[in-house]
N, CA, C and O atoms as CSV, one atom per row, in Angstrom:
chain,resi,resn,atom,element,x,y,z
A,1,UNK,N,N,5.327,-14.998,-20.945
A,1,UNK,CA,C,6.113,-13.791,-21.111
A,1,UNK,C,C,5.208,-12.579,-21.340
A,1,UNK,O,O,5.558,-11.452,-20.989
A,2,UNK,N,N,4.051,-12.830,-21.929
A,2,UNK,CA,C,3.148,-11.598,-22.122
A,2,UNK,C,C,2.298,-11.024,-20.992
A,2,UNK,O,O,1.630,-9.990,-21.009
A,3,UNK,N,N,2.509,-12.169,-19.713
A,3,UNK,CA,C,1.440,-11.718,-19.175
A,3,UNK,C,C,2.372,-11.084,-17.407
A,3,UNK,O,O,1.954,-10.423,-16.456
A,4,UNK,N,N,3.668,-11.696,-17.709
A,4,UNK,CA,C,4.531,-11.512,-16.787
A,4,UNK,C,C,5.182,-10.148,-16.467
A,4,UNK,O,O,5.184,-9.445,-15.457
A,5,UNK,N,N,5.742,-10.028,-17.710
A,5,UNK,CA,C,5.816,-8.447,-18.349
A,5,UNK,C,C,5.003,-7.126,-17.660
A,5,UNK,O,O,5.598,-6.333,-16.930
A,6,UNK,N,N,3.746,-7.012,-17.950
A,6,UNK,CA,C,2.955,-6.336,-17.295
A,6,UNK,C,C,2.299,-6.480,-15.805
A,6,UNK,O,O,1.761,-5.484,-15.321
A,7,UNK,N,N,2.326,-7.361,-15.278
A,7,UNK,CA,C,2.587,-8.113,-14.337
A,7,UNK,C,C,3.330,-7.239,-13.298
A,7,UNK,O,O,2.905,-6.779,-12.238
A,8,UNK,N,N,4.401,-7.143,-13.805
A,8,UNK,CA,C,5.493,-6.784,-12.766
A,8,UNK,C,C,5.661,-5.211,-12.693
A,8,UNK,O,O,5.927,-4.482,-11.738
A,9,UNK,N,N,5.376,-4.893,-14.247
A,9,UNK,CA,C,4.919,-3.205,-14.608
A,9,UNK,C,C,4.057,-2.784,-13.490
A,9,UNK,O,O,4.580,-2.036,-12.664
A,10,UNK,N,N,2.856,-3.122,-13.319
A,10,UNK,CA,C,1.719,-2.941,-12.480
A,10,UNK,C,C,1.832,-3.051,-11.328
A,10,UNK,O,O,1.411,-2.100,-10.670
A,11,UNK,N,N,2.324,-4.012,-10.714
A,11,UNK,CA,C,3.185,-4.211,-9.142
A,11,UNK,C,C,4.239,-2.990,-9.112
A,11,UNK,O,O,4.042,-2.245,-8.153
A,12,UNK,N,N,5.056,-2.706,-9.746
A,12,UNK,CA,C,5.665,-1.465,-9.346
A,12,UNK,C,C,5.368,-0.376,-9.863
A,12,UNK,O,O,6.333,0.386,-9.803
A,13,UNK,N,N,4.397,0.120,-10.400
A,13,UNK,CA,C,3.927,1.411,-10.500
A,13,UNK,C,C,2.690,1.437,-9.437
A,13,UNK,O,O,2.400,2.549,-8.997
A,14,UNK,N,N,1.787,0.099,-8.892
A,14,UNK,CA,C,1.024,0.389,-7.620
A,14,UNK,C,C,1.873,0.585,-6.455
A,14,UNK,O,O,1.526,1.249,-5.479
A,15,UNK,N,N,2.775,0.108,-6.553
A,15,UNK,CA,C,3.467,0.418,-5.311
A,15,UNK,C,C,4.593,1.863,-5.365
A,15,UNK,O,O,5.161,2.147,-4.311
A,16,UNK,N,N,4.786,2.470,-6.245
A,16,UNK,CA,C,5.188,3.834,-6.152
A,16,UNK,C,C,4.165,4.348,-6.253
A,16,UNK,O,O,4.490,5.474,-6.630
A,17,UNK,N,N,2.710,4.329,-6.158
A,17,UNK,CA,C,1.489,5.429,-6.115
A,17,UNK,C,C,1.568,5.124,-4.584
A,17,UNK,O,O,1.698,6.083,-3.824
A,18,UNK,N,N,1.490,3.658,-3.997
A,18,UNK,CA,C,1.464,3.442,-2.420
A,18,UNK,C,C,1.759,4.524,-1.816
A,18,UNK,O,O,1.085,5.360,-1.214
A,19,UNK,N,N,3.868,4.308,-2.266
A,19,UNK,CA,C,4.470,5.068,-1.211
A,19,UNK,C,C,4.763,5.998,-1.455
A,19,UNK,O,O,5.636,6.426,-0.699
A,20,UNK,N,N,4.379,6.846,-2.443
A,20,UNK,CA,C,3.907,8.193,-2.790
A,20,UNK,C,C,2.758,8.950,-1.238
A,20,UNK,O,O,2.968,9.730,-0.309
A,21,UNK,N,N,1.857,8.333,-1.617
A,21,UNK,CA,C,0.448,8.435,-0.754
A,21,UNK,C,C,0.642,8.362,0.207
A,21,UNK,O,O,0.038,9.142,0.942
A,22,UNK,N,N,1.546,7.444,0.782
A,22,UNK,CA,C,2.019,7.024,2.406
A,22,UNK,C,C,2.351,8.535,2.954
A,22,UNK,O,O,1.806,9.391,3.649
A,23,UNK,N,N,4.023,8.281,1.956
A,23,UNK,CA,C,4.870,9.704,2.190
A,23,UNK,C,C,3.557,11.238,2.756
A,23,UNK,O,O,3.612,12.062,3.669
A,24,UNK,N,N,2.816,11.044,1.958
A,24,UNK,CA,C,1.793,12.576,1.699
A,24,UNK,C,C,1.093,12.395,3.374
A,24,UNK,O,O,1.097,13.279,4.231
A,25,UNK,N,N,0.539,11.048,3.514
A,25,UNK,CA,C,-0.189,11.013,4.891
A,25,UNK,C,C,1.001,11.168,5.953
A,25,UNK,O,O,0.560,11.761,6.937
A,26,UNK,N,N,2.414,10.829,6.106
A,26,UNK,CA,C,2.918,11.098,6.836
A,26,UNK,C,C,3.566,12.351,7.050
A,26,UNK,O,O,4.296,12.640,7.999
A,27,UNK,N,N,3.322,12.883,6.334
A,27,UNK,CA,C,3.885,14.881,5.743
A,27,UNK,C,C,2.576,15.245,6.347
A,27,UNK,O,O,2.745,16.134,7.181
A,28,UNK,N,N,1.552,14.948,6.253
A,28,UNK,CA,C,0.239,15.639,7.332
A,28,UNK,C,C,0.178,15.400,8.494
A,28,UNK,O,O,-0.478,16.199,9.163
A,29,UNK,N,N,0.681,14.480,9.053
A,29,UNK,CA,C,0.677,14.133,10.144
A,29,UNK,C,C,1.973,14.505,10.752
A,29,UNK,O,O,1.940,14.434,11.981
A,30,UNK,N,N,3.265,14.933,10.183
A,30,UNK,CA,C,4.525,15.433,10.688
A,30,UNK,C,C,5.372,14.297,10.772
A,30,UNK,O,O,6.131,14.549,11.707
A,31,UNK,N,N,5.567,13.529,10.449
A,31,UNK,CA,C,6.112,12.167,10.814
A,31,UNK,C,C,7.019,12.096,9.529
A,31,UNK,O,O,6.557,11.941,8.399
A,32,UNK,N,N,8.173,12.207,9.780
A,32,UNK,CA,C,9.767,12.011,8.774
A,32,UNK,C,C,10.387,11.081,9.466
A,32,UNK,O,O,10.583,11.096,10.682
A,33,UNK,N,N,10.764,10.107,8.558
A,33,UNK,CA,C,11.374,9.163,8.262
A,33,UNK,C,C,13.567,9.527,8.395
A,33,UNK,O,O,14.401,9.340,9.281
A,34,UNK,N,N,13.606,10.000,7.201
A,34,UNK,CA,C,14.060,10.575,6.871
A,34,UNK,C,C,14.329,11.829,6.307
A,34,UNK,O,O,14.827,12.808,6.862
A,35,UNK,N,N,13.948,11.702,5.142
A,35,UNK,CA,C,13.223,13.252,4.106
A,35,UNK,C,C,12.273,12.757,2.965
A,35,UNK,O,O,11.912,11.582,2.907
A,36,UNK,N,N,11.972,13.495,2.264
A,36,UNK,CA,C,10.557,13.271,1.759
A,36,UNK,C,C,10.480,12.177,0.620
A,36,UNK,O,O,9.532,11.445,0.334
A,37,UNK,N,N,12.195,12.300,-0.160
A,37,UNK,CA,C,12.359,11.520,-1.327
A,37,UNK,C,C,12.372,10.241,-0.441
A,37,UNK,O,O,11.423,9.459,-0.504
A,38,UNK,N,N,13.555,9.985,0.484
A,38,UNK,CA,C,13.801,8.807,0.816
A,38,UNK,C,C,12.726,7.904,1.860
A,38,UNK,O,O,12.613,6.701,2.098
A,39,UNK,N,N,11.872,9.379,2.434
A,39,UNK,CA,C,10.497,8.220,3.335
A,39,UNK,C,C,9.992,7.379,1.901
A,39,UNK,O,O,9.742,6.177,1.994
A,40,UNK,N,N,9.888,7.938,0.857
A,40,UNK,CA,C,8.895,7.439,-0.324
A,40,UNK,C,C,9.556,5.771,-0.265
A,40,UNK,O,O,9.100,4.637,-0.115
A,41,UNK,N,N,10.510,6.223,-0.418
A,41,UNK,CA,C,11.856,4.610,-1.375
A,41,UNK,C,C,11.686,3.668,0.335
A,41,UNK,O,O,11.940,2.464,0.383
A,42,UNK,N,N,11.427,4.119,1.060
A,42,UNK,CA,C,11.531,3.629,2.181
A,42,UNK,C,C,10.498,2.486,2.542
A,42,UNK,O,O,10.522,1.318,2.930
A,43,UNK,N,N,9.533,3.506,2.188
A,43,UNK,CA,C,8.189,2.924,2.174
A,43,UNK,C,C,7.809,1.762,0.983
A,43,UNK,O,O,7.071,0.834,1.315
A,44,UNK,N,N,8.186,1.814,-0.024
A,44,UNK,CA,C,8.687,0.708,-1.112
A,44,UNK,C,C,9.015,0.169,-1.130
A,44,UNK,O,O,8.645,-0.688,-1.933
A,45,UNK,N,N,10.173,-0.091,-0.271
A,45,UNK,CA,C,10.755,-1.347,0.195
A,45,UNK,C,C,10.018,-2.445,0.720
A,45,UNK,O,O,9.868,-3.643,0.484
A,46,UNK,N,N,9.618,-1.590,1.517
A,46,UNK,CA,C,8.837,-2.662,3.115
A,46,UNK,C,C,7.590,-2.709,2.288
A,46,UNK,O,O,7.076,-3.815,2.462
A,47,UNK,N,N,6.948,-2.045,1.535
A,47,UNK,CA,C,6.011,-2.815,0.854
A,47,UNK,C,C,6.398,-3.888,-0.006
A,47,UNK,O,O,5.892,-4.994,0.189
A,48,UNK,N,N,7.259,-3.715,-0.971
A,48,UNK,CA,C,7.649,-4.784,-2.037
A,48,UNK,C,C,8.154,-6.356,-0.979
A,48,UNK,O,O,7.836,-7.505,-1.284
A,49,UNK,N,N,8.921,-5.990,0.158
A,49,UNK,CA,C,9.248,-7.019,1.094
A,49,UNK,C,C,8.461,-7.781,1.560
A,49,UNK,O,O,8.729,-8.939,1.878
A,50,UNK,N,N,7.132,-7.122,1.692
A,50,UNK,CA,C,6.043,-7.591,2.524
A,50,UNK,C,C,4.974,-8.256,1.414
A,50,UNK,O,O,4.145,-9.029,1.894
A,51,UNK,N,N,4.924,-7.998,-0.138
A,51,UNK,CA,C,4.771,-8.540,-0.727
A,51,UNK,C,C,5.332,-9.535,-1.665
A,51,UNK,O,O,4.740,-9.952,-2.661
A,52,UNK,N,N,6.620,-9.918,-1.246
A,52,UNK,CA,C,7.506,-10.773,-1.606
A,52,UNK,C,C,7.144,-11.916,-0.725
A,52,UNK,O,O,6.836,-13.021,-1.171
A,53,UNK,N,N,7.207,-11.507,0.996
A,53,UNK,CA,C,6.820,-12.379,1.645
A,53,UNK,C,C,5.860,-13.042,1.444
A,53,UNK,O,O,5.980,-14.267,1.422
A,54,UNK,N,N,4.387,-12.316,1.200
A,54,UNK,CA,C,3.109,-12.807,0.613
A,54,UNK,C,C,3.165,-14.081,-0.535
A,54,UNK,O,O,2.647,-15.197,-0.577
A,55,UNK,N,N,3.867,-13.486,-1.235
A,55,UNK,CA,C,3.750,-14.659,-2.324
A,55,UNK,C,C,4.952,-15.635,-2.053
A,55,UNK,O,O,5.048,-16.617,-2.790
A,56,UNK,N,N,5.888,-15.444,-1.044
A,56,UNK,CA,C,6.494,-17.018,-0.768
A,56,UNK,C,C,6.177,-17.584,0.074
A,56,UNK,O,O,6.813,-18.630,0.204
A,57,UNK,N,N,5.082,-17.327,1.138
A,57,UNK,CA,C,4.449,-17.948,1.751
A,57,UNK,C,C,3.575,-19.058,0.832
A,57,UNK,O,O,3.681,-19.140,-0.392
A,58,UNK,N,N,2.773,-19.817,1.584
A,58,UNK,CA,C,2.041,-21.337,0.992
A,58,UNK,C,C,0.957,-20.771,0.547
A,58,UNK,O,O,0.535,-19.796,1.167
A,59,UNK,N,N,0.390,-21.149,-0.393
A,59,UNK,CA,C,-0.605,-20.657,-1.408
A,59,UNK,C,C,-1.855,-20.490,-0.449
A,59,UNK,O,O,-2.552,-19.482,-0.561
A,60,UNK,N,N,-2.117,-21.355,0.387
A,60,UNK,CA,C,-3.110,-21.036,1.439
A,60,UNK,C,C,-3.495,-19.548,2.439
A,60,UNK,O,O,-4.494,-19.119,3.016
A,61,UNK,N,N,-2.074,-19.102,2.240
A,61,UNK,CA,C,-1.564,-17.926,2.718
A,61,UNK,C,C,-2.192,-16.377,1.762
A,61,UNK,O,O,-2.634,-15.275,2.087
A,62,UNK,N,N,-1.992,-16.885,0.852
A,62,UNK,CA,C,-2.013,-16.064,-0.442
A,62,UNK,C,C,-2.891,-15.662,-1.277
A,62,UNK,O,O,-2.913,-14.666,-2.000
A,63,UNK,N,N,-4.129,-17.098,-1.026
A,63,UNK,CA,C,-5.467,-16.519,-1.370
A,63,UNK,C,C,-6.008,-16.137,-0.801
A,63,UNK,O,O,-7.117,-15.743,-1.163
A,64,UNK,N,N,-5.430,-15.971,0.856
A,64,UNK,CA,C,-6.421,-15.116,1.761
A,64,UNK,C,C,-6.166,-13.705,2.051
A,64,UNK,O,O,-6.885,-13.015,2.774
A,65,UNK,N,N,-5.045,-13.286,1.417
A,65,UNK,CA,C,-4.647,-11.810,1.539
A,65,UNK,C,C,-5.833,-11.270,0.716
A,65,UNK,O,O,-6.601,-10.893,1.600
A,66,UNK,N,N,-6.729,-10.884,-1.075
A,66,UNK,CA,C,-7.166,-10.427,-1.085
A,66,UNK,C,C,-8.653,-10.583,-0.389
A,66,UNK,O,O,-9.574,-9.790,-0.586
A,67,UNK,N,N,-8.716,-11.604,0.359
A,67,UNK,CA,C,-9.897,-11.022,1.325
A,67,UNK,C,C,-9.559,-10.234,3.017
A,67,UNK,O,O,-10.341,-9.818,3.872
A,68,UNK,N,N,-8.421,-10.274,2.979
A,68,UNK,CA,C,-8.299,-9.210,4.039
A,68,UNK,C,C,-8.132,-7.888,3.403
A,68,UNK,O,O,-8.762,-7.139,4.150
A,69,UNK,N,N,-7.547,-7.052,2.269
A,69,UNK,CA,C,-7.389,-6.182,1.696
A,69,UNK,C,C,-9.216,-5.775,1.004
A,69,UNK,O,O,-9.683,-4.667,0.739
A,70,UNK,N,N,-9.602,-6.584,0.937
A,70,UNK,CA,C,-11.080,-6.482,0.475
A,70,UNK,C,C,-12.001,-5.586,1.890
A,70,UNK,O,O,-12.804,-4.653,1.931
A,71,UNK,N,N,-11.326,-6.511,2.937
A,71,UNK,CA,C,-12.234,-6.046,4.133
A,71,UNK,C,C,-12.001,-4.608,4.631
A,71,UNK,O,O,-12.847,-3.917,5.197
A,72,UNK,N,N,-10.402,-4.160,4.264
A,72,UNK,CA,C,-9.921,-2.864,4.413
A,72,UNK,C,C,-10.259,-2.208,3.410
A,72,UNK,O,O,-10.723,-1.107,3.706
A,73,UNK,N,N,-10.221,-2.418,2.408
A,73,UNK,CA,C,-11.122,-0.974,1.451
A,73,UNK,C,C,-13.207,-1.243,1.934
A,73,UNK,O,O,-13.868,-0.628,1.097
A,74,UNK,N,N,-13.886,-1.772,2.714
A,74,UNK,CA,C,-15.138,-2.416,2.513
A,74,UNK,C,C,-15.000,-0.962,3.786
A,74,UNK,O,O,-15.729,0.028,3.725
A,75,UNK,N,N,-13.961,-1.160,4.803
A,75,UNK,CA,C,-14.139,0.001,6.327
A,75,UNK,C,C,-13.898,1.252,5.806
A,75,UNK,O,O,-14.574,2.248,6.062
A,76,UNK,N,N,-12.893,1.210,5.042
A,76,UNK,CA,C,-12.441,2.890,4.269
A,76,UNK,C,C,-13.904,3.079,3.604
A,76,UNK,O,O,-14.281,4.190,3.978
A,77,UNK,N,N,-14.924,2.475,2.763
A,77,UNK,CA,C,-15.939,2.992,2.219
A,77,UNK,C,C,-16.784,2.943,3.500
A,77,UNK,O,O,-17.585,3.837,3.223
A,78,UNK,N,N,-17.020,2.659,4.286
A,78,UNK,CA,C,-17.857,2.957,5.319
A,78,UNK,C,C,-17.536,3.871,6.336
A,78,UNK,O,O,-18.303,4.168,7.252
A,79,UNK,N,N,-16.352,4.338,6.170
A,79,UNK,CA,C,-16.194,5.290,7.013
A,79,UNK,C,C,-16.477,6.799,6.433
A,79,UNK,O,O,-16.776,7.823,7.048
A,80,UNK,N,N,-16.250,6.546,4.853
A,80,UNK,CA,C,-16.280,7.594,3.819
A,80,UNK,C,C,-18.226,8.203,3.991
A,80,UNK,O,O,-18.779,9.286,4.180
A,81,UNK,N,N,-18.574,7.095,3.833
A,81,UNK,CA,C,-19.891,6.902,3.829
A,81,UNK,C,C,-20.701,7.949,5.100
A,81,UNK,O,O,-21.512,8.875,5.124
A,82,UNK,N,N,-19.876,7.107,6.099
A,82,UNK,CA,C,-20.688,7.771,7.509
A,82,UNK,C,C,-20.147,9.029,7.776
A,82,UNK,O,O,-20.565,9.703,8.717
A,83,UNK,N,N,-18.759,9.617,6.625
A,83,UNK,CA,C,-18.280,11.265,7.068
A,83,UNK,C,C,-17.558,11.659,7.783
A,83,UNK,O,O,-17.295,12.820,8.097
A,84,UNK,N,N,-16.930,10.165,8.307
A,84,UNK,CA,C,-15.285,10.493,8.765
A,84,UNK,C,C,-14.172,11.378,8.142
A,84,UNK,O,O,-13.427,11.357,7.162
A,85,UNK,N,N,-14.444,12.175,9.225
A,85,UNK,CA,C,-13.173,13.657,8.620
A,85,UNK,C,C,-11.787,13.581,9.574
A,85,UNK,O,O,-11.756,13.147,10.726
A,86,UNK,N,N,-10.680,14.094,8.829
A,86,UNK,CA,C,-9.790,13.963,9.693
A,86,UNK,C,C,-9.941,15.438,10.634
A,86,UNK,O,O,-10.550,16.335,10.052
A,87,UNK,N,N,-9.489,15.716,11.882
A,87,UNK,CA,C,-9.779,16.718,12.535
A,87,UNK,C,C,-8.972,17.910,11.469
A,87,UNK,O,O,-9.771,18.765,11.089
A,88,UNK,N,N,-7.894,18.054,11.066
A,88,UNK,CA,C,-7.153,18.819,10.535
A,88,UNK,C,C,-7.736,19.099,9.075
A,88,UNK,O,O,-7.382,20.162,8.566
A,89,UNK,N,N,-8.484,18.374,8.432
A,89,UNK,CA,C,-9.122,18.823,7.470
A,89,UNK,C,C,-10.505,19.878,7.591
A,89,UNK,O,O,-11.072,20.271,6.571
């Protein structure tokens, strides 16, 4: 119970910073969903769904997600690195 608690705190406050952030990259890029509140909740969904899926998939499944998420922040620092700008910035 102590560890579940926060647990679940942390899963949904990373995932409203997500689709916060999403929302913001798709407001730069022009891309509405809907409108700005509901792209957010939108985007929350299909994340929380997609991490629901994750963990009812077979555990084999599940320890290999953080090494694909590992490999995607490893390209975001190498792209940071080498000075990838977006053109509009």
């Amino acid at each position: 119970m102590l560890f579940s608690f926060p647990n679940a705190l942390a899963c949904a406050l990373n995932t409203d910073g997500f689709s916060e952030v999403v929302r913001d990259l798709m407001r730069e890029f022009d891309v509405v969903i809907v409108d700005d509140l509901n792209d957010a909740r939108i985007v929350g969904v299909i994340t929380v769904t997609i991490l629901l899926l994750i963990s009812l998939a077979e555990m084999e499944w599940e320890s290999k997600t953080p090494i694909l998420f590992f490999i995607v922040l490893l390209v975001s620092f190498f792209q940071l690195l080498c000075g990838y700008n977006h053109p509009a910035i």
